[in-house]
C-alpha positions in Angstrom: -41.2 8.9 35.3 -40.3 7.7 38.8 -38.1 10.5 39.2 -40.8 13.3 38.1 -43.3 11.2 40.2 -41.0 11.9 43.2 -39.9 15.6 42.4 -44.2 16.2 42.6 -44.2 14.6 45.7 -41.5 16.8 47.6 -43.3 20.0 45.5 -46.2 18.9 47.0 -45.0 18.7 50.9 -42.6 21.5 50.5 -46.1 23.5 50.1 -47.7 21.9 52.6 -44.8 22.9 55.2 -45.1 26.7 53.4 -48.6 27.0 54.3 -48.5 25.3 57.6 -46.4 27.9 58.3 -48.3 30.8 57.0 -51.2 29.7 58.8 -49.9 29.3 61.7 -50.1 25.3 62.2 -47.8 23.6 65.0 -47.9 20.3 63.1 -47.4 19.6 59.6 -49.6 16.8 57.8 -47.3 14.0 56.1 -49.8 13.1 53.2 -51.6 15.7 51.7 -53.3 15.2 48.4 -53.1 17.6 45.6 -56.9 18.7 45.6 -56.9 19.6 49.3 -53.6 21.2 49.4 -54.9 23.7 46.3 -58.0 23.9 48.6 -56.3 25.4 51.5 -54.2 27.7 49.2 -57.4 29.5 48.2 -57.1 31.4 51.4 -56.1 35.0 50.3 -53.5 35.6 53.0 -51.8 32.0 52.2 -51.8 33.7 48.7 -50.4 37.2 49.7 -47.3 35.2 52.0 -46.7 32.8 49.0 -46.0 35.7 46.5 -43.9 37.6 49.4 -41.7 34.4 49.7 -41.2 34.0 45.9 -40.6 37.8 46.0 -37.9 37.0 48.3 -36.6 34.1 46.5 -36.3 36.0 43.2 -34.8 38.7 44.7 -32.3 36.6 46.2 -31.5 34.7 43.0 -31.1 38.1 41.5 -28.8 39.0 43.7 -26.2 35.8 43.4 -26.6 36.6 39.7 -25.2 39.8 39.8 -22.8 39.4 42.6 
């Protein structure tokens, strides 16, 4: 349980960095809470760069597959 607990967690930041990112934030917030970081990913063009980078991601995980 600790070990899921802690995988959530680094979910959860990992995000946070991805949309500090996308929106174009010079400093990333430590503790975020779940409820606010689905909050800010309501924002359609957070949405639109999400799905590009998991585009990305499952193109290149396609691509070590095969090669």
């Amino acid at each position: 349980l600790a070990f899921l607990s802690e995988q959530n967690a680094m979910l959860i930041r990992n995000t946070n960095v991805i949309y500090s990112v996308l929106s174009g934030k010079e400093k990333v917030e430590d503790n975020i809470s779940l409820g606010d970081l689905l909050r800010q990913l309501n924002d359609p063009d957070v949405k639109r760069g999400l799905f590009l980078v998991l585009k990305i991601l499952k193109a290149i995980g396609s691509a070590s597959k095969e090669g």
